[in-house]
Backbone bond lengths (Angstrom), bond angles and torsions (degrees), N, CA, C in turn:
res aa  C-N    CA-C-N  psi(-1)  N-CA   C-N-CA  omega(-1)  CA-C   N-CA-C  phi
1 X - - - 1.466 - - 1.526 108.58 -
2 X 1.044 134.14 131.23 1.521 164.23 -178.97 1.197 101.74 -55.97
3 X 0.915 137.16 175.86 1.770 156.30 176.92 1.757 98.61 -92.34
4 X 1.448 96.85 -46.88 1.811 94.96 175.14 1.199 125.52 -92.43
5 X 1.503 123.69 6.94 1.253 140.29 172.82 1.867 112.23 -87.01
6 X 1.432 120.41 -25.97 1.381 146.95 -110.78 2.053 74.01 -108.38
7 X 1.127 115.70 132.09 1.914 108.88 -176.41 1.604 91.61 -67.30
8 X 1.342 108.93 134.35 1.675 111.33 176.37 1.928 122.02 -102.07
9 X 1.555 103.28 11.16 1.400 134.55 166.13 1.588 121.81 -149.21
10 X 1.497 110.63 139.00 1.729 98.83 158.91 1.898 67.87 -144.99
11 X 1.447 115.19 90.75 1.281 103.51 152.24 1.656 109.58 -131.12
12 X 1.140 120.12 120.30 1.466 149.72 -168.45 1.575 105.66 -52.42
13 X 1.316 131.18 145.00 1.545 143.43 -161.44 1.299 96.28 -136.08
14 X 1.455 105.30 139.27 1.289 133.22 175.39 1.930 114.92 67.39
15 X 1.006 96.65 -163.62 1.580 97.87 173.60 1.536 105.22 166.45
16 X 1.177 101.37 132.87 1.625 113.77 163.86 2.054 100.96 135.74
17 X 1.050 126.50 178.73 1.700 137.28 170.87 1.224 91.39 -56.73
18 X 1.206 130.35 -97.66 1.877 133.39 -177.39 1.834 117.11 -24.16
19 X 1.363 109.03 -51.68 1.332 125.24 170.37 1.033 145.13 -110.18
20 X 1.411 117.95 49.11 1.459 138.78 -146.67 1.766 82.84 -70.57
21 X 2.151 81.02 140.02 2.031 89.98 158.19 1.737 115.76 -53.67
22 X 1.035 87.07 165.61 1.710 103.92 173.69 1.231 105.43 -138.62
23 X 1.393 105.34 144.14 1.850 113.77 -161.08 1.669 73.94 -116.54
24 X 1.404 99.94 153.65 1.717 111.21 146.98 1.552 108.17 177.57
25 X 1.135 108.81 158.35 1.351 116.20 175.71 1.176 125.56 -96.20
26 X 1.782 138.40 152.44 1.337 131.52 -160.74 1.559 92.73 -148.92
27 X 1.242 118.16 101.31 1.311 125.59 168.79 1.589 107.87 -136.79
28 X 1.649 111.73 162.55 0.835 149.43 -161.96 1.576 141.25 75.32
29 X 0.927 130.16 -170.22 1.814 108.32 179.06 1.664 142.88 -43.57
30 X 1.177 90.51 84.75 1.946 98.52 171.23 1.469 106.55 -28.98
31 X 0.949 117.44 -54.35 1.820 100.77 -153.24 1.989 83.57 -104.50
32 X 1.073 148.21 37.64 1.197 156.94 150.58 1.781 110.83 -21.01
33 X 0.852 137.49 99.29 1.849 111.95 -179.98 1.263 120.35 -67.92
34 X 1.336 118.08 -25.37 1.513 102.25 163.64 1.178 113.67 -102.60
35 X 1.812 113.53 162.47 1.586 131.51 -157.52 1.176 121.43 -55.06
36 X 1.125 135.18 125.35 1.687 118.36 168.53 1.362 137.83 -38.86
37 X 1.311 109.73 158.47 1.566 110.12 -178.69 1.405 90.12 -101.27
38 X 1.487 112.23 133.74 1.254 125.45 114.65 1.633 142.53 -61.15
39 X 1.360 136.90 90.99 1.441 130.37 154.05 1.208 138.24 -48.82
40 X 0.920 140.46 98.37 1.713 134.63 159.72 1.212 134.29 -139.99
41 X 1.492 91.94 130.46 1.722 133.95 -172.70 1.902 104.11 -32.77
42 X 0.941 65.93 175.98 2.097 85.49 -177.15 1.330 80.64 -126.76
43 X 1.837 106.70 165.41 1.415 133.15 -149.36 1.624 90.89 -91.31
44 X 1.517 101.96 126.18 1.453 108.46 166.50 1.582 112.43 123.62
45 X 1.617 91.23 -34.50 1.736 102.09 174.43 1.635 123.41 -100.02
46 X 1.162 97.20 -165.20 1.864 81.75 167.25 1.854 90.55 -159.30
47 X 1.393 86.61 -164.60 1.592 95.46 -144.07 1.858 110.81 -64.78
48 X 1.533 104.66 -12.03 1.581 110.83 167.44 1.680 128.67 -56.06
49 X 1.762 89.40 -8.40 1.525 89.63 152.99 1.621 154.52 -100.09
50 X 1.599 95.16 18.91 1.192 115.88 168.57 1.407 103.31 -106.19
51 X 1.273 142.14 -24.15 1.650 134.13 169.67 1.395 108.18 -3.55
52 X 1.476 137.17 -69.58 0.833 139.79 -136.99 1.818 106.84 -78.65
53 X 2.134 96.19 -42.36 1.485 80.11 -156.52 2.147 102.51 -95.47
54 X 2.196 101.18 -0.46 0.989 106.75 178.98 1.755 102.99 -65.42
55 X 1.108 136.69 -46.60 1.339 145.20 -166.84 1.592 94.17 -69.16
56 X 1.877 154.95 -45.30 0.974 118.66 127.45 1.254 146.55 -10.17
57 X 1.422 131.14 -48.63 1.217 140.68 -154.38 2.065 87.64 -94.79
58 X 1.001 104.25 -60.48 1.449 108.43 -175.24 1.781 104.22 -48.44
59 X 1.300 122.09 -29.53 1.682 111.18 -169.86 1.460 89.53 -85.59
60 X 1.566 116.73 11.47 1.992 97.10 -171.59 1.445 93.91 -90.48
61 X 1.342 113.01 -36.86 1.787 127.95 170.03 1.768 104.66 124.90
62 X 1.584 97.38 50.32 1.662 123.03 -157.62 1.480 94.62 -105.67
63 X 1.392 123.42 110.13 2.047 109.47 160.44 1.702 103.15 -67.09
64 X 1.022 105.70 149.22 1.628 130.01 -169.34 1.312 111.79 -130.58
65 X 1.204 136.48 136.50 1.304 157.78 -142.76 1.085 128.34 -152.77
66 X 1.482 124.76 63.56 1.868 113.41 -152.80 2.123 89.21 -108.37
67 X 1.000 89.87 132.55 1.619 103.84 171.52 1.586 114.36 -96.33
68 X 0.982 153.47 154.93 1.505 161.97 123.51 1.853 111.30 -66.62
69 X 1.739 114.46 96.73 0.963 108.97 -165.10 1.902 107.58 -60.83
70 X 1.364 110.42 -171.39 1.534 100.98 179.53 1.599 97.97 -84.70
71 X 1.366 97.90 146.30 1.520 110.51 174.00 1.183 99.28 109.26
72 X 1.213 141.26 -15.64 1.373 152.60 -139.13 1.682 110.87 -129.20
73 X 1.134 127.29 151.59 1.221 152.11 132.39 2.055 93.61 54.44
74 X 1.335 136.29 -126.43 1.591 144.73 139.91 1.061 118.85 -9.58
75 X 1.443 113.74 -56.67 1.411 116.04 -129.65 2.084 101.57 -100.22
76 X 1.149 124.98 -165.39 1.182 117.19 -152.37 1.864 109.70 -97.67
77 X 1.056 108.66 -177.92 1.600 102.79 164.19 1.240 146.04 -104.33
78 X 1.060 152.52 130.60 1.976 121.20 -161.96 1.112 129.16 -153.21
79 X 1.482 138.19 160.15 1.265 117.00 -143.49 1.603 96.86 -105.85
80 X 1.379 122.73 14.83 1.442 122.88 169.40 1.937 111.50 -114.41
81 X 1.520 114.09 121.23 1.608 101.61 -173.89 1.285 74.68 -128.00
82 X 1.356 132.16 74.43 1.406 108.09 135.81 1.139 124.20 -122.22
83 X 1.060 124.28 164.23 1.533 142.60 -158.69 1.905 114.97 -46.31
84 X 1.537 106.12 -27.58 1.622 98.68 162.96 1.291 99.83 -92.78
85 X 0.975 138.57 -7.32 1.500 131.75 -167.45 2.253 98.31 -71.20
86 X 1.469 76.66 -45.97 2.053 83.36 169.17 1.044 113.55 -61.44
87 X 1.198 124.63 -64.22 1.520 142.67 168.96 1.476 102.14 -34.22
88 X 1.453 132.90 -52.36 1.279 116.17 -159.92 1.897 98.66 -78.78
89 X 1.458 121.89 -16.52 1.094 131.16 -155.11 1.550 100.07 -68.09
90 X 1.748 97.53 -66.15 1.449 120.43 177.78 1.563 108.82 -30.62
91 X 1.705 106.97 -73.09 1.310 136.98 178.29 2.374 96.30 -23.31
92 X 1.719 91.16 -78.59 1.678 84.28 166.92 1.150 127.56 -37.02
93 X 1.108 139.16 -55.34 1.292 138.97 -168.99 1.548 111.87 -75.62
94 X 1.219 130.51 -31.65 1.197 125.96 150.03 1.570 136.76 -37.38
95 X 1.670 91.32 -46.70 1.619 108.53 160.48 1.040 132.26 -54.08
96 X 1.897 112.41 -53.05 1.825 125.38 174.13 1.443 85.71 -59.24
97 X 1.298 156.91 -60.86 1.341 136.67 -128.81 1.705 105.90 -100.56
98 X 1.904 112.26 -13.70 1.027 106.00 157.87 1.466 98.91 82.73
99 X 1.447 115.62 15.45 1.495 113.64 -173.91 1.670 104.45 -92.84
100 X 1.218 131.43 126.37 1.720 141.10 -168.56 1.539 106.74 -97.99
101 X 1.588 118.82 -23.09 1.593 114.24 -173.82 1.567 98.34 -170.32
102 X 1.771 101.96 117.17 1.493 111.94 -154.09 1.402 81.01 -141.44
103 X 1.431 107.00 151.56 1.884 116.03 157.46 1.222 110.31 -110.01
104 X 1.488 123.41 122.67 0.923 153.24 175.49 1.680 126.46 -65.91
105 X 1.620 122.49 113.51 1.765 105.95 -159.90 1.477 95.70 -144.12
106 X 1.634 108.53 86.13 1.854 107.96 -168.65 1.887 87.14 -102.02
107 X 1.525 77.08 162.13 1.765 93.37 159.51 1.300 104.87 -124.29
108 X 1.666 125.05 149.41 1.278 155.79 178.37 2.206 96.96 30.48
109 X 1.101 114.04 -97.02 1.250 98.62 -168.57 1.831 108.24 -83.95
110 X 1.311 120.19 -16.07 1.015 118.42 144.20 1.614 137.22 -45.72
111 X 1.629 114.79 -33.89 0.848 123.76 165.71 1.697 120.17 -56.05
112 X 1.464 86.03 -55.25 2.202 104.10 -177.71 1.307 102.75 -47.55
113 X 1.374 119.74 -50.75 1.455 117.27 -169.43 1.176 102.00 -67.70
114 X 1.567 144.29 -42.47 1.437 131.40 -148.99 2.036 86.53 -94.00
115 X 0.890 98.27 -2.56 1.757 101.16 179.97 1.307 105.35 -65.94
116 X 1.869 101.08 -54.60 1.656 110.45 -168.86 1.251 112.59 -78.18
117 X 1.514 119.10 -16.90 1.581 111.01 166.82 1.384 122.10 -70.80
118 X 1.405 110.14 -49.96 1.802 112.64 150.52 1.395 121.13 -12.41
119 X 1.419 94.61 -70.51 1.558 109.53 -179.99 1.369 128.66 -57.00
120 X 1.204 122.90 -26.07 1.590 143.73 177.68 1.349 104.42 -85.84
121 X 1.594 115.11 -53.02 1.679 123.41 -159.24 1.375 102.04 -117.90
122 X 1.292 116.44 65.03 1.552 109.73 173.15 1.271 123.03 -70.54
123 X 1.472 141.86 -13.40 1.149 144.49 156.06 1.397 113.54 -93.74
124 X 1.662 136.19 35.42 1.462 142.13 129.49 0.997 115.13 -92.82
125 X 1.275 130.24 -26.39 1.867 114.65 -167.00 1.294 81.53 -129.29
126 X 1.620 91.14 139.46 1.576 136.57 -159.86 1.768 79.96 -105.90
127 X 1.081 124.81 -84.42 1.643 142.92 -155.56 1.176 97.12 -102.83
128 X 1.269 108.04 150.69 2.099 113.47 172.98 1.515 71.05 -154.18
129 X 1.315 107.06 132.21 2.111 122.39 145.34 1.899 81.68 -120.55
130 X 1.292 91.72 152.73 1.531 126.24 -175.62 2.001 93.26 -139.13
131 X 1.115 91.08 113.91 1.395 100.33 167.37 1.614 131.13 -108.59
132 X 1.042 104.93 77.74 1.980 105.64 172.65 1.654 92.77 91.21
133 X 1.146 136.33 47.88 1.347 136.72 -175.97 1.518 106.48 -96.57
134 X 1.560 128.45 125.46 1.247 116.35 -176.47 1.788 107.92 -78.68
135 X 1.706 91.26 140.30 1.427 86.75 -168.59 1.701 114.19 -83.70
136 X 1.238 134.39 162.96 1.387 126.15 -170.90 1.478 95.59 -79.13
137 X 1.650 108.68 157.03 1.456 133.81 176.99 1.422 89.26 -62.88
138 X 1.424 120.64 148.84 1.610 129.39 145.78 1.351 117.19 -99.98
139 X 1.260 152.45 149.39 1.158 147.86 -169.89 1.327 130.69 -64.98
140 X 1.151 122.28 105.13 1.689 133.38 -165.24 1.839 89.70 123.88
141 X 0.978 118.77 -33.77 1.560 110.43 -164.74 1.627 110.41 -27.58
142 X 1.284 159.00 166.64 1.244 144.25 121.51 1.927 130.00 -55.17
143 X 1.050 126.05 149.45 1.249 119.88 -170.22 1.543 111.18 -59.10
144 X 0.932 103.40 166.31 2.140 92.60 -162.40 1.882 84.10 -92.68
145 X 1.499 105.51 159.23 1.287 115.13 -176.73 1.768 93.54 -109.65
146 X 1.518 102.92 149.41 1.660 106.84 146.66 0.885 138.65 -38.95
147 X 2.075 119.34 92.38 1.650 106.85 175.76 1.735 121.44 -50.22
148 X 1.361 84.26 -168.40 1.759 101.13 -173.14 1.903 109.35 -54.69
149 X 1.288 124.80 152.11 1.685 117.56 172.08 1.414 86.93 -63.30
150 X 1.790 91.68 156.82 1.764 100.68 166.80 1.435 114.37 -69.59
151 X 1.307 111.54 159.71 1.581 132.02 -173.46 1.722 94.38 -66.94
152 X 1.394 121.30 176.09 1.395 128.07 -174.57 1.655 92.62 -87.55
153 X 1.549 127.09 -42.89 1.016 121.25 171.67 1.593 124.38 -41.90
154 X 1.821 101.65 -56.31 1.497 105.59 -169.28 1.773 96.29 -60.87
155 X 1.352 126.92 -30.15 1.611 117.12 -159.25 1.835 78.87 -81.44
156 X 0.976 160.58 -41.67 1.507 148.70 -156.82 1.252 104.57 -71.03
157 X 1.560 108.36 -42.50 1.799 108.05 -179.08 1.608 108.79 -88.93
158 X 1.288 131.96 17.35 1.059 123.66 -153.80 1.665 82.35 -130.21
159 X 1.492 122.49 -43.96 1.668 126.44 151.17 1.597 128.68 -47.07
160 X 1.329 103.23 -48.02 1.301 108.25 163.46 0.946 145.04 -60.92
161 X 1.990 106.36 -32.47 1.512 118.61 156.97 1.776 119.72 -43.24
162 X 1.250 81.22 -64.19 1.501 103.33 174.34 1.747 117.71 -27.71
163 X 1.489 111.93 -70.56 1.156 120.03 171.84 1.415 123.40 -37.45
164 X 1.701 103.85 -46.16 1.459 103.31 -171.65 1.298 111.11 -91.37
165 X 1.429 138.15 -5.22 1.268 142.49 177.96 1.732 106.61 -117.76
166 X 0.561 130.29 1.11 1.800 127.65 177.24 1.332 101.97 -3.09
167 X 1.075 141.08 -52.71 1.778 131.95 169.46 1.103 130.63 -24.77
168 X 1.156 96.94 -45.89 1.848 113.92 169.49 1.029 111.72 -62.02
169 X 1.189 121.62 -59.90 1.480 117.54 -158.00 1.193 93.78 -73.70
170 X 1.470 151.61 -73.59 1.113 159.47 146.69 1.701 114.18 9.12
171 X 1.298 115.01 -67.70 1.426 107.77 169.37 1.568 136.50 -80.90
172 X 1.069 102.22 -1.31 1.726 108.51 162.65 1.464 124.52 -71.28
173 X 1.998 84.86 138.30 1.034 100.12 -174.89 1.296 120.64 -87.99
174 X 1.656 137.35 101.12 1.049 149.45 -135.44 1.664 102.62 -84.94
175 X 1.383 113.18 -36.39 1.309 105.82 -175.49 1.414 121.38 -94.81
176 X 1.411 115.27 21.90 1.607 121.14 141.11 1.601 107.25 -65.33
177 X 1.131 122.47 -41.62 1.938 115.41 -171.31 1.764 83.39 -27.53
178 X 1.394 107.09 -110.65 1.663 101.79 -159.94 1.489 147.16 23.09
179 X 1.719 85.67 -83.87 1.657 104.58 -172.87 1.866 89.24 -76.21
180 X 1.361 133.33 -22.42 1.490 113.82 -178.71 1.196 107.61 -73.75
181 X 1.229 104.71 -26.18 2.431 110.87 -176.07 1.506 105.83 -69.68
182 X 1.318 88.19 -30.00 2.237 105.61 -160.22 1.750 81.99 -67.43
183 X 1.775 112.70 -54.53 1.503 93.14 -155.35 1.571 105.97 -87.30
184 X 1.270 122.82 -15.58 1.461 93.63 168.30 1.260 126.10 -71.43
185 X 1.490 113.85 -4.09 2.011 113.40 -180.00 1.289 101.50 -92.86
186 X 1.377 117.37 7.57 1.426 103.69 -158.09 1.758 85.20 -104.39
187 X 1.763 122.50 127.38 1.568 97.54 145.57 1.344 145.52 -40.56
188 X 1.552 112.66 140.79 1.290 87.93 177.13 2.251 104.44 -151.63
189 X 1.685 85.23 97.08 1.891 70.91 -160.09 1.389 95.68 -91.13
190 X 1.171 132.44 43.16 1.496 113.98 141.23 1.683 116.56 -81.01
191 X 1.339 105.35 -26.57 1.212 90.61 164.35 1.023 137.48 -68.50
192 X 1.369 136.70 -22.62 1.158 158.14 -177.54 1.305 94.06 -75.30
193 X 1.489 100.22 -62.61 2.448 78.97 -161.50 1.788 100.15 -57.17
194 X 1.226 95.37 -30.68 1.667 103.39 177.61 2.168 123.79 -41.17
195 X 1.464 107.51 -15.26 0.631 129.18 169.78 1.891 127.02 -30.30
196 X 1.835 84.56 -81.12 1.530 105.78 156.72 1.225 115.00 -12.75
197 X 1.437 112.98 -67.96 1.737 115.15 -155.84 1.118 99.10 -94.85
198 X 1.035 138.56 78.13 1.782 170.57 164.37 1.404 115.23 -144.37
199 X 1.620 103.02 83.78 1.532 107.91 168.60 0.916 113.04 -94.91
200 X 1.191 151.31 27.76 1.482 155.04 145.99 1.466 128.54 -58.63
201 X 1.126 119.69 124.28 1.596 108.20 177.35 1.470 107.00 -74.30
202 X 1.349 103.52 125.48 1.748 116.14 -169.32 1.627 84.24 -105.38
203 X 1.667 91.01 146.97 1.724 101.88 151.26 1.596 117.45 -130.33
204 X 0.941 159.17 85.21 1.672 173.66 150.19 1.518 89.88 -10.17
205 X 1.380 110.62 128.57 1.504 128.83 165.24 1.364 96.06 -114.84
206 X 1.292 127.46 118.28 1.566 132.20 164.31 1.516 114.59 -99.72
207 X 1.145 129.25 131.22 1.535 126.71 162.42 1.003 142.85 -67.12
208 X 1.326 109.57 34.60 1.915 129.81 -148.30 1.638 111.67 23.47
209 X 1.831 115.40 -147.32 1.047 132.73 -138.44 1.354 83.91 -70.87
210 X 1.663 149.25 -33.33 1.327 115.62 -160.50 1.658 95.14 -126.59
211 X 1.496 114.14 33.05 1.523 118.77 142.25 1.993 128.20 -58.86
212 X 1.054 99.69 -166.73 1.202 89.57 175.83 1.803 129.41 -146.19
213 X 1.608 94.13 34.58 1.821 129.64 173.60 1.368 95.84 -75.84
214 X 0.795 140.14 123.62 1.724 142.40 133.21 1.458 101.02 -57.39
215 X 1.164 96.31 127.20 1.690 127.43 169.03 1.658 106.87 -42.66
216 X 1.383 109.67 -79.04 1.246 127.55 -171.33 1.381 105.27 -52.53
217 X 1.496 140.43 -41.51 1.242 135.61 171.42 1.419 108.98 -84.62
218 X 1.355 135.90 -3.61 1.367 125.20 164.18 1.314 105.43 -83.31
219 X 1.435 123.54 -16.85 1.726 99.06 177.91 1.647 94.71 -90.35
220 X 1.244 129.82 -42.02 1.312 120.10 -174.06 1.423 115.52 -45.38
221 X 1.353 112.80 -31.81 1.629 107.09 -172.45 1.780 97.15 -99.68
222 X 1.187 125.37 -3.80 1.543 122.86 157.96 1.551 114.00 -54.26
223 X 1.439 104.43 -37.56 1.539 124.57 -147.67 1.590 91.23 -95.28
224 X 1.065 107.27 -27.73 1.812 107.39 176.06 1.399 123.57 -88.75
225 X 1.211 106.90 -34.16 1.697 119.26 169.86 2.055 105.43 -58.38
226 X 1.251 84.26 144.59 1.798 104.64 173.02 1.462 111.73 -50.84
227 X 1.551 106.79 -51.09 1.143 135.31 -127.05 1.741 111.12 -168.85
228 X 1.348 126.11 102.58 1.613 118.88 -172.07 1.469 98.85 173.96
229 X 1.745 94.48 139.03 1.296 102.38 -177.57 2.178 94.42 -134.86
230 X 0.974 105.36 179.53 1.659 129.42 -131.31 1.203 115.62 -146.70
231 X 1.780 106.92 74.42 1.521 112.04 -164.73 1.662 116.73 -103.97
232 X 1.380 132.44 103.35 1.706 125.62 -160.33 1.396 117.23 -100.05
233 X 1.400 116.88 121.48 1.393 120.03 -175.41 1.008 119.06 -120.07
234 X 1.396 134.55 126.28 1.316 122.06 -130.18 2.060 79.98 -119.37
235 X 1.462 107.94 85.56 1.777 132.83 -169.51 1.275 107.44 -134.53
236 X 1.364 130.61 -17.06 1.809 112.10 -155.02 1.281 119.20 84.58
237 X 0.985 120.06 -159.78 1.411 129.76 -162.87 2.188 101.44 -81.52
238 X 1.225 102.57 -50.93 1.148 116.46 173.38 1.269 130.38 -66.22
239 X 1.499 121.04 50.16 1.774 110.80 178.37 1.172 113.11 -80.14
240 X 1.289 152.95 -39.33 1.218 127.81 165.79 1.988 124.21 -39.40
241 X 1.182 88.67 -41.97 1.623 95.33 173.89 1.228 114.39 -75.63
242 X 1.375 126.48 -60.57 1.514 135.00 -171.24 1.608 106.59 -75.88
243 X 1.264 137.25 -37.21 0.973 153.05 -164.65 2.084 129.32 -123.63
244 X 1.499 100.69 54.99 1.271 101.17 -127.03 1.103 74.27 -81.18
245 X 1.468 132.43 -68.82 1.664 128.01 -152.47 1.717 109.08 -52.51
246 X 1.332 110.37 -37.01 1.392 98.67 -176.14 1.677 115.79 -76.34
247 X 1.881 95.15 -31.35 1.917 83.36 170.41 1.931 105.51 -52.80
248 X 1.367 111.46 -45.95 1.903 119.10 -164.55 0.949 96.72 -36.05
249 X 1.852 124.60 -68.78 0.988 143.65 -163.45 1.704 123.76 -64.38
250 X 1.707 120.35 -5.08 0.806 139.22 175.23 1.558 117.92 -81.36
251 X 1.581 89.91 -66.15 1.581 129.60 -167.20 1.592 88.95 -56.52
252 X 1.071 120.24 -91.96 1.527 152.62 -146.35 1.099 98.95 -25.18
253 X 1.778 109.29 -78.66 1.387 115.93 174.61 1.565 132.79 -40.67
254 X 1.132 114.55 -46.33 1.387 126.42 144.41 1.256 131.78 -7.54
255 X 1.685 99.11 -74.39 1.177 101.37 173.68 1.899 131.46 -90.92
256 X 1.356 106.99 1.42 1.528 128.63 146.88 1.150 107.81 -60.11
257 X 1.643 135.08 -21.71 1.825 115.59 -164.49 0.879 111.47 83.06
258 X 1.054 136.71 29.88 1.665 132.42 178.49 1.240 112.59 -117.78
């Protein structure tokens, strides 16, 4: 790793139950001309699971931005896990860093949150990819059923994660599960009309048949977006992890404009 590759902060935001710090790292080119990436994790991990494809992104001559949401990985614990509560987190840290137009690249509840910042800040985020993010119920929906068990593969990479990150697993905050299960069963069409005000060109990474997108609400929120395209990897929930070169090869270009 480079001197300009090297994270040039891990200093933590906010403080208290309501305003838990936030850890994250900020490496690669400051004066970069195009916008920064934001990274963020899906529920359970923390931000050591973008290492692989942020250190890609950094040899493109990309600043990188990976946070540890609260509950997670660094960063603090708190007695609010809901879904703006992330959103408002992200949203802060955008502010301390003073960043005005960022592309946005979450996985599963990482994804939701960088959704609702979209949705709030449509003239900051340039790019949003949402990777394998469960989409919210709309009203009448039926309650979502249990996909397929994971493949022997996904449980090997899903062990292996484990091994090489032990932090994660270790620092999670377990009693978010709930209220995060409660709100994805729960409808919720403000998000949906919320849609609209997403001027960002989004791209959706799905994990095919034993991901965890509903079909029927991935075209509805196709149909609501400005602008969105619809990339399927047939990995599980985890394509950036399980499926890395083809997420790279997805993502990247993407977020070049191409």
């Amino acid at each position: 790793m480079s001197t300009d590759d090297a994270p040039r902060e891990n200093v933590p935001t906010g403080s208290g139950p309501t305003r838990p710090h936030v850890y994250y790292r900020d490496s690669g080119g400051e004066d970069a001309r195009d916008s920064p990436v934001v990274l963020v994790h899906g529920m359970g991990g923390d931000g050591a699971t973008w290492n692989r494809f942020a250190q890609s992104l950094i040899r493109r001559g990309r600043r990188v931005i990976v946070p540890d949401l609260r509950g997670h990985g660094r960063s603090g614990r708190a007695a609010d896990y809901s879904f703006a509560a992330f959103a408002d987190d992200l949203e802060d840290l955008l502010d301390r860093l003073r960043l005005t137009r960022v592309d946005l690249v979450g996985h599963s509840l990482g994804g939701h949150a960088a959704t609702l910042v979209a949705q709030r800040r449509g003239d900051a985020v340039r790019k949003l990819v949402v990777e394998e993010a469960p989409l919210p119920l709309r009203p009448g929906d039926p309650p979502p059923v249990m996909g397929a068990a994971p493949s022997p593969r996904e449980l090997l990479h899903a062990l292996s994660s484990i091994v090489r990150h032990p932090r994660a697993v270790l620092a999670f905050d377990r009693s978010m599960t709930t209220p995060a299960l409660t709100q994805f069963r729960t409808p919720d069409p403000a998000w949906w009309s919320a849609l609209a005000s997403v001027t960002a060109d989004v791209l959706l990474v799905v994990g095919g048949p034993t991901g965890m997108v509903d079909r029927d609400r991935l075209a509805a929120a196709v149909a609501g977006l400005a602008r969105s395209r619809v990339v399927v990897v047939d990995s599980g929930h985890s394509v950036h992890r399980d499926r890395f070169e083809e997420f790279r090869t997805a993502v990247e270009p993407f977020l070049a404009g191409l």
